[in-house]
C-alpha positions in Angstrom: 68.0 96.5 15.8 65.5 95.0 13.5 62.7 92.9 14.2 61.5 90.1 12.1 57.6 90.0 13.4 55.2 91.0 16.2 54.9 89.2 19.1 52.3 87.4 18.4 53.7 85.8 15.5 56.8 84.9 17.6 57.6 81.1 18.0 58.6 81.8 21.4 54.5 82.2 22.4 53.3 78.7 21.1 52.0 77.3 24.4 54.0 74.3 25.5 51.9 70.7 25.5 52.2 69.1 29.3 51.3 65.6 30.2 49.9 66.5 33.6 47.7 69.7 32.7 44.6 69.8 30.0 45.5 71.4 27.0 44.7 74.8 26.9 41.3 74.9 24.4 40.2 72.2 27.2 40.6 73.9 29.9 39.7 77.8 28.5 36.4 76.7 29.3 36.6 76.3 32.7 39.6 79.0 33.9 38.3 82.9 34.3 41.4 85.0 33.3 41.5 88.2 35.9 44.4 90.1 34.0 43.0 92.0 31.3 43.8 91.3 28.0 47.1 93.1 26.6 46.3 96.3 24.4 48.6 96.7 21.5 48.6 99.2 18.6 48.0 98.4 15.3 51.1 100.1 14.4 52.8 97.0 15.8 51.3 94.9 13.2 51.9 97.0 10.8 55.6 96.3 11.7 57.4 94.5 9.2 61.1 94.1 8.2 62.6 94.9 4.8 62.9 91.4 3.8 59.3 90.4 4.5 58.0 93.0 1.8 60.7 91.8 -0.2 60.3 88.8 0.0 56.7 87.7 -2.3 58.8 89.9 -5.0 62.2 87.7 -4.9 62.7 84.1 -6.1 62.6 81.5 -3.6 65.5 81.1 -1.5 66.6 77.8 -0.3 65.7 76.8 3.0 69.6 76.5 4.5 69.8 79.8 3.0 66.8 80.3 5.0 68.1 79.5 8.3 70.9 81.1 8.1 69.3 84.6 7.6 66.8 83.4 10.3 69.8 82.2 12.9 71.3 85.9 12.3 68.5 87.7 12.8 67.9 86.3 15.6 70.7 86.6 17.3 71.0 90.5 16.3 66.9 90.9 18.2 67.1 92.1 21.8 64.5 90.4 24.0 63.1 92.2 27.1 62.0 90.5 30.3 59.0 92.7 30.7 57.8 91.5 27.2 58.3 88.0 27.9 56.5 87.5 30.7 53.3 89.4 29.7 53.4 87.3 26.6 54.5 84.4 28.0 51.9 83.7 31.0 49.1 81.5 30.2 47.4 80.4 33.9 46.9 82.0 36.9 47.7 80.5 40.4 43.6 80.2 40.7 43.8 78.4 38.0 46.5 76.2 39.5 45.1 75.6 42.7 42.1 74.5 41.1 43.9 72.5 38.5 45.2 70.2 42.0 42.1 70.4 43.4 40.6 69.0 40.0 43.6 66.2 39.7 43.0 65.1 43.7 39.1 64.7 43.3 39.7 63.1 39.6 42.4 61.0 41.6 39.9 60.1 44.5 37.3 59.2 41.9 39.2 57.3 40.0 40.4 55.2 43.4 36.9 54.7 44.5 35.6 53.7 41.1 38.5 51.2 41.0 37.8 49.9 44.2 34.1 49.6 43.7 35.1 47.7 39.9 37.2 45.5 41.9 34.2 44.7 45.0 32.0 44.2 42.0 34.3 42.0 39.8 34.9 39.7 42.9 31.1 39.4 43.3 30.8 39.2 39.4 33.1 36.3 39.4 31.4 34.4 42.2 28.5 34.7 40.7 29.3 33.9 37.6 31.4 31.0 39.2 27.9 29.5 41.2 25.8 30.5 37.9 28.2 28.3 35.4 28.7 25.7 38.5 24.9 25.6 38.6 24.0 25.8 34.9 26.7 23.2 34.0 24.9 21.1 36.6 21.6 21.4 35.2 22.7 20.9 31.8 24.7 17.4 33.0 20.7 16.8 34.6 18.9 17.6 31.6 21.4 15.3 29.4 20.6 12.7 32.0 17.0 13.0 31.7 17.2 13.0 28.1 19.3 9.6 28.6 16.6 8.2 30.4 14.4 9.3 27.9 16.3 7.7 24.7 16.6 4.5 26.7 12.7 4.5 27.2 12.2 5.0 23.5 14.9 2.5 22.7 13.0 -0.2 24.4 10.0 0.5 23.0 11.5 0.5 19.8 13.3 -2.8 20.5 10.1 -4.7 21.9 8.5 -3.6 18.8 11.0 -4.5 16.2 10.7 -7.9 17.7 7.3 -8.4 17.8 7.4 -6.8 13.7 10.5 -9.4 13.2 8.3 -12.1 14.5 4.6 -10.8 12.7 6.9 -10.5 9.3 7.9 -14.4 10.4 4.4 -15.4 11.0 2.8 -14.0 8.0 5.7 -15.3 5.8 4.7 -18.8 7.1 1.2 -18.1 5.8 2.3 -16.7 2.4 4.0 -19.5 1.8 1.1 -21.6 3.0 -1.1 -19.7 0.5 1.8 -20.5 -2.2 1.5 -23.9 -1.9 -2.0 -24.2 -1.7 -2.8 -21.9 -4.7 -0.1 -24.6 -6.5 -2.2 -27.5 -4.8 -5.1 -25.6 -7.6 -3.3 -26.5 -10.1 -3.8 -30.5 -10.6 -7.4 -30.5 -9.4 -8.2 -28.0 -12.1 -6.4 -29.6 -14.9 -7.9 -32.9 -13.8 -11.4 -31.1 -13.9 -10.9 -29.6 -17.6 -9.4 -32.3 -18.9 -12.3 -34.6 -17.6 -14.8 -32.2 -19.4 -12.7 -32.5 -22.6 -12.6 -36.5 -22.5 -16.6 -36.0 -21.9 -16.4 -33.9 -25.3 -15.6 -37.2 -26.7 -19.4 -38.8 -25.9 -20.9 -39.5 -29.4 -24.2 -38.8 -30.5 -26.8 -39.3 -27.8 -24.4 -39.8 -25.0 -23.4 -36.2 -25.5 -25.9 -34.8 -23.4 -25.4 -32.2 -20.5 -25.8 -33.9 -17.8 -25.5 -33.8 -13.8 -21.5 -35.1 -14.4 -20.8 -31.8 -17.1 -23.0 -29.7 -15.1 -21.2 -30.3 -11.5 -17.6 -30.6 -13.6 -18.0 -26.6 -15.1 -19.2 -25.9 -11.1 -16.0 -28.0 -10.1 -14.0 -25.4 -13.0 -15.6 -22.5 -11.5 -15.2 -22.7 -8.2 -11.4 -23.6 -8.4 -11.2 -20.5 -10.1 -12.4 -18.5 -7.6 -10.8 -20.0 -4.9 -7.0 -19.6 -6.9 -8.7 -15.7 -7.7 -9.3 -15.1 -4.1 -5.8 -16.9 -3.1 -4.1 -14.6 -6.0 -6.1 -11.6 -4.4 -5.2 -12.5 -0.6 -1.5 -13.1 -2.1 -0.7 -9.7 -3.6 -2.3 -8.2 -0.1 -0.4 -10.5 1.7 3.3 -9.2 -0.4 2.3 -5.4 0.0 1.8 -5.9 3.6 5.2 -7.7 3.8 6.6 -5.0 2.3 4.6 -2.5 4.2 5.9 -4.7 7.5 9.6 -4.5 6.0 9.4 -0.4 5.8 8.0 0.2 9.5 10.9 -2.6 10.5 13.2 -0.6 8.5 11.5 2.8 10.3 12.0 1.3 13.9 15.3 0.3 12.8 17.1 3.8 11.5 14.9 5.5 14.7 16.8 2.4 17.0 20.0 3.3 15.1 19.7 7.1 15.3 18.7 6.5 19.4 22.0 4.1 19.7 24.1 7.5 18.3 22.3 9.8 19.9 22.7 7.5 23.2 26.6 7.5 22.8 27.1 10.9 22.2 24.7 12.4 25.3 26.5 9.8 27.5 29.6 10.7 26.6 28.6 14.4 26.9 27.0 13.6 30.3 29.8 12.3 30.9 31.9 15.5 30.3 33.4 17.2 32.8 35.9 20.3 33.5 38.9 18.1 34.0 38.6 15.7 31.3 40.1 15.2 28.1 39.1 16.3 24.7 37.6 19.2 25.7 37.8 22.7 23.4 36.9 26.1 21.9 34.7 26.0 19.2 34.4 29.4 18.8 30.6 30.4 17.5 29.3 27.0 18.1 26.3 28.2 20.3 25.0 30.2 17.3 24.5 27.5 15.0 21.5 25.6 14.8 21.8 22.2 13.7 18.7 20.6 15.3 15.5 19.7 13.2 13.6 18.6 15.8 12.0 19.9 19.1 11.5 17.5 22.1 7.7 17.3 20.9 8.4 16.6 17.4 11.3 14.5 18.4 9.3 12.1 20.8 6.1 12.5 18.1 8.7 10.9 15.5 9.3 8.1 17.6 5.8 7.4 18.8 4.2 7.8 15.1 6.4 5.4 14.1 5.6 2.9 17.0 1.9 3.5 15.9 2.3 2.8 12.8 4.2 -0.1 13.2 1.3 -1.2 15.6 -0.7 -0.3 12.8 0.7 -2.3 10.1 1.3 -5.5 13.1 -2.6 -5.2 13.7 -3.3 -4.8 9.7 -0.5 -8.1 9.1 -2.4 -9.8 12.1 -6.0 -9.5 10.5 -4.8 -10.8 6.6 -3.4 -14.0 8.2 -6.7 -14.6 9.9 -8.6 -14.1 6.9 -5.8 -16.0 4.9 -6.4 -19.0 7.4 -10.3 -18.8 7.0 -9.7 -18.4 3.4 -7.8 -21.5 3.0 -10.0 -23.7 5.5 -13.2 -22.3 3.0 -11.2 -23.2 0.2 -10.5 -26.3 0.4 -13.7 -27.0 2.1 -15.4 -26.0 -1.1 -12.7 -27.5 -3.8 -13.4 -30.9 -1.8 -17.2 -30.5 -1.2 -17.0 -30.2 -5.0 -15.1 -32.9 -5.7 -17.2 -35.6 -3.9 -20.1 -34.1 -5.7 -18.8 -34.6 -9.0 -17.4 -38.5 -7.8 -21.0 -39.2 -6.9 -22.7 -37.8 -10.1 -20.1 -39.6 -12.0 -20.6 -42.7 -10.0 -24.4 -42.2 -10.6 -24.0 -41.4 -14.4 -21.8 -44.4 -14.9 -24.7 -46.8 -13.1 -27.2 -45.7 -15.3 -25.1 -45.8 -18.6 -24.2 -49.5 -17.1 -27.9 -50.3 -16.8 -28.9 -48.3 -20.3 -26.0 -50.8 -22.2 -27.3 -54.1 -20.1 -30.9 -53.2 -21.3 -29.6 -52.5 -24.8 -28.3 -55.7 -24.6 -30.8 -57.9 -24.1 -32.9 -56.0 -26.4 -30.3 -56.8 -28.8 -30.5 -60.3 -28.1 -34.3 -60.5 -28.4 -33.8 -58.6 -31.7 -31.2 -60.9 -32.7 -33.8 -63.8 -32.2 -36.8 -62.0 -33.6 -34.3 -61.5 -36.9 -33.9 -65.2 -36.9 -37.6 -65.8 -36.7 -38.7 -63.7 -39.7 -36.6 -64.6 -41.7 -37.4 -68.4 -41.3 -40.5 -67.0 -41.7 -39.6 -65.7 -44.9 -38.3 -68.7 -46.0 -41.6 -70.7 -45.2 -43.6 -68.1 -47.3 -41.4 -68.3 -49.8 -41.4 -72.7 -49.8 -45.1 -72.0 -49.4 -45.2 -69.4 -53.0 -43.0 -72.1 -54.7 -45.9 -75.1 -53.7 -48.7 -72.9 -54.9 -46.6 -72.6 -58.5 -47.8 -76.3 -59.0 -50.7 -76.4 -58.8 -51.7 -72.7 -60.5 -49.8 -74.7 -63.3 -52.3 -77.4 -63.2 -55.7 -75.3 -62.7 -54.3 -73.3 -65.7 -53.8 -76.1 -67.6 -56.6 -77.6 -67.7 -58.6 -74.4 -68.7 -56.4 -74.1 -71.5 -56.5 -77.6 -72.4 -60.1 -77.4 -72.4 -60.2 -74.3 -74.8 -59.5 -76.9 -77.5 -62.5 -78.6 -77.5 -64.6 -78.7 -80.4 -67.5 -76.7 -81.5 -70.8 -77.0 -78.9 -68.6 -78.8 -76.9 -66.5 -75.8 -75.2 -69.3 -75.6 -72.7 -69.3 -73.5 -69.7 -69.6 -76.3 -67.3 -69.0 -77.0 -63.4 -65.4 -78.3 -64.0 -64.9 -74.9 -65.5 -66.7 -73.0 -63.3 -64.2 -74.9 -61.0 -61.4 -74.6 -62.6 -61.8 -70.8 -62.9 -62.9 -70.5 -59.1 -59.4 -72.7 -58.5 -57.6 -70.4 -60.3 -58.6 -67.7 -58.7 -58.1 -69.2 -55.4 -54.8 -69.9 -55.8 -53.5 -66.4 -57.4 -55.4 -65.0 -54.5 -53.3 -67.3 -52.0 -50.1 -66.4 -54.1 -50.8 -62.3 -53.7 -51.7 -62.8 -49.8 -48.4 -64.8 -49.9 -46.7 -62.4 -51.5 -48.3 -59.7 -49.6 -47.1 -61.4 -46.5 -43.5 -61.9 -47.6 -43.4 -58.4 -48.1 -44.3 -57.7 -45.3 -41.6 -60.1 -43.5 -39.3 -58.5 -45.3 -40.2 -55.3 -44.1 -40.3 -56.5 -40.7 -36.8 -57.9 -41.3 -35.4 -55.2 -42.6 -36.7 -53.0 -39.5 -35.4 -55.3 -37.1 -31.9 -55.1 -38.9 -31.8 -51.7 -38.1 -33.0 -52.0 -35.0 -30.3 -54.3 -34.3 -27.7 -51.7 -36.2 -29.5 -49.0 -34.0 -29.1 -51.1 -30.7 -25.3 -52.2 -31.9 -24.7 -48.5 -32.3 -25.6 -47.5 -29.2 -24.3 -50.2 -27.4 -20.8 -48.8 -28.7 -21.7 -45.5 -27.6 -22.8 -46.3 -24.0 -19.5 -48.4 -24.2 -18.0 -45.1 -25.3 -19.0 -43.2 -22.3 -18.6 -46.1 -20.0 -14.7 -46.4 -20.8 -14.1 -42.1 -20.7 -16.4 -41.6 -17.4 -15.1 -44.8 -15.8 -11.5 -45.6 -17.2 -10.9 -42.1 -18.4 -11.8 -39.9 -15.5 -12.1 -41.6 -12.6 -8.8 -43.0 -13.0 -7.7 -39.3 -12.9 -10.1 -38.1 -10.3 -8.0 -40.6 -8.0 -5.2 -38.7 -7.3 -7.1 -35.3 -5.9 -5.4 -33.7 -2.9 -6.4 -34.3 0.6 -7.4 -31.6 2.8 -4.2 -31.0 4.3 -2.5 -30.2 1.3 -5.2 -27.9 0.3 -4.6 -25.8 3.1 -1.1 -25.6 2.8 0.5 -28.1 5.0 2.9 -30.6 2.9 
């Protein structure tokens, strides 16, 4: 017989895996081995068959070839039972008594840690049970607290989105007031420039700056101001509408975003184990959604109410001013206005009384005029009767040149002829010197009368523009009411 390897090589002393016991490099550890270990000669390993020499030299055979050769071996090897049970034995019965005693205590152990899992599941569960019960009730109380609290900040937001609705409503009422009175402006002003530019049409003297011009540029001026500070007031009173308008539309979105809100915590307050709708949303409490905390949250809210407050007390104070604007306004504009009627009505009196003096100086010019120059006509009757008897005086002298010889003597009658002469050129020159004169004076009253006919038609001038002109215009100024706004 031939053997095909040692026994150690042998596939007959593979230990055997088991589904009760440790394996064997477990439990080596743990198991002394009292048999001493098997002594065997190295002559035994050195103990090969033919084939297993042979076989690295060879080609490869194939493996049914294999197991054929293998199969016949085998069955030609003679086993021995005292071989196979020194080879075969792996425990001792130490090691299998312990082995049971090892499986009951692991048994027991397992039992009690079991039973002690189990006690502690049931009180796990209970407690976990009360815990959720109580948590779930909490969480239902703090979504009812938060309730409450919405609804407290929704009717604070609601009172103060009316009392905003009706401030917007009230200082629209006084914008428009302010509209129509700034328009009211309009005709007063017009009325005053275009009284200033009929004045422009005063000629000569009359153009004078006087008490009417001087209160009519005041008139000017302070209707200016007054539609400057309406313009002013006006533009305030539109940026606080709109600033009005944004906290409204603030309060509104906040009242809007509490109304959701609202819903959506009463319907999760609302919520219960049994109702409807209900499900997984798996990784739902790790997400973060929120931008707010309850301090910045209720913060939101109030700084909005405030500044709401703030722009209802800033809207409040402009229509206060606006009405004490409009009662100064139109307290000034017609304070002004009677002022300029009485300087006009002043002015017009004395131009009245200036043309009614003018007059009747003209008149008495008028007869003065006739005077001298029948005056001038008797001087000149008068120079025509003195021609006469010059012609005679001269005469005579010349006549008497012609006498003869001793006889052109140098007697009285020629001494009195001479003297007459004389006397009546001298009357002629004072005559003459006097007509002159009358003609001068004439000519002095003509322009005086020209002069006083001149400015008769200039006081008539400023008589019919201050009287016809602008009173007539100054008739139709608005009343008081008006100027304040009130159709």
């Amino acid at each position: 017989m031939e053997l095909i390897g040692s026994t150690l090589t042998a596939t007959y002393a593979r230990p055997k895996s088991s589904h009760f016991l440790p394996a064997i490099s477990t439990m080596a550890s743990s198991y002394r081995n009292t048999q001493p270990a098997l002594t065997m000669n190295h002559s035994a390993n050195q103990w090969r068959t033919n084939s297993y020499f042979k076989s690295s030299n060879t080609v490869p055979i194939p493996p049914s070839i294999q197991r054929e050769n293998f199969d016949l071996l085998r069955a030609k090897t003679m086993f021995y039972p005292s071989n196979r049970t020194a080879l075969s034995t792996r425990y001792t019965p130490e090691d299998w008594y312990k082995s049971n005693q090892s499986n009951y205590r692991e048994s027991e152990s397992s039992r009690k840690s079991a039973e002690r899992l189990r006690r502690d599941t049931i009180r796990l569960i209970q407690d976990r049970e009360q815990l959720t019960r109580r948590t779930q009730e909490s969480t239902s109380k703090n979504l009812g607290e938060r309730l409450n609290d919405i609804v407290f900040w929704r009717s604070e937001l609601s009172h103060e989105i009316d009392n905003m609705v009706t401030e917007i409503a009230a200082l629209s009422e006084v914008k428009r007031r302010l509209d129509r009175a700034l328009a009211e402006t309009e005709g007063p002003l017009q009325v005053s420039q275009e009284c200033l530019y009929h004045r422009e049409k005063r000629m000569s003297i009359d153009l004078v700056h006087d008490d009417v011009e001087k209160d009519l540029i005041k008139e000017v001026e302070a209707i200016k101001s007054c539609q400057e500070r309406m313009r002013r007031h006006l533009d305030r009173a539109i940026a606080q509408l709109a600033s009005n308008r944004a906290a409204q539309h603030e309060l509104e979105r906040d009242m809007s975003d509490k109304v959701t809100a609202q819903r959506i915590d009463d319907r999760c307050h609302h919520l219960r184990n049994t109702s409807d709708g209900i499900g997984y949303y798996r990784g739902i409490e790790r997400l973060d959604p929120s931008l707010s905390l309850p301090d910045s949250w209720s913060k939101f809210t109030d700084d909005n109410l405030l500044r709401s407050q703030s722009e209802r007390a800033a809207s409040h104070k402009l229509r206060d001013e606006i009405e004490t604007l409009l009662n100064i306004t139109s307290s000034e504009m017609w304070n002004q206005f009677n002022n300029v009627n009485v300087a006009f009505t002043n002015r017009i009196s004395e131009t009245a009384d200036a043309k009614s003096s003018l007059q009747t100086h003209l008149a008495k010019t008028l007869q003065e005029i006739f005077q001298t120059e029948m005056l001038i006509e008797s001087l000149k009757k008068a120079l025509r009767d003195k021609e006469c008897p010059l012609k005679v005086a001269q005469t005579r002298l010349e006549e008497r040149t012609r006498r003869p010889n001793v006889e052109l003597c140098r007697d009285n009658p020629h001494h009195r002829l001479v003297s007459e002469v004389r006397e009546i050129e001298d009357t002629i020159q004072k005559l003459q010197e006097r007509l002159m004169e009358a003609e001068n004076t004439l000519q002095t009253l003509v322009k005086t009368k020209v002069a006083l006919e001149h400015d008769l038609s200039i006081k008539a001038n400023s008589l019919f523009l201050d009287q016809e002109k602008c009173m007539s215009m100054r008739k139709s100024f608005p009343s008081m009411p008006r100027l304040v706004g009130y159709t």
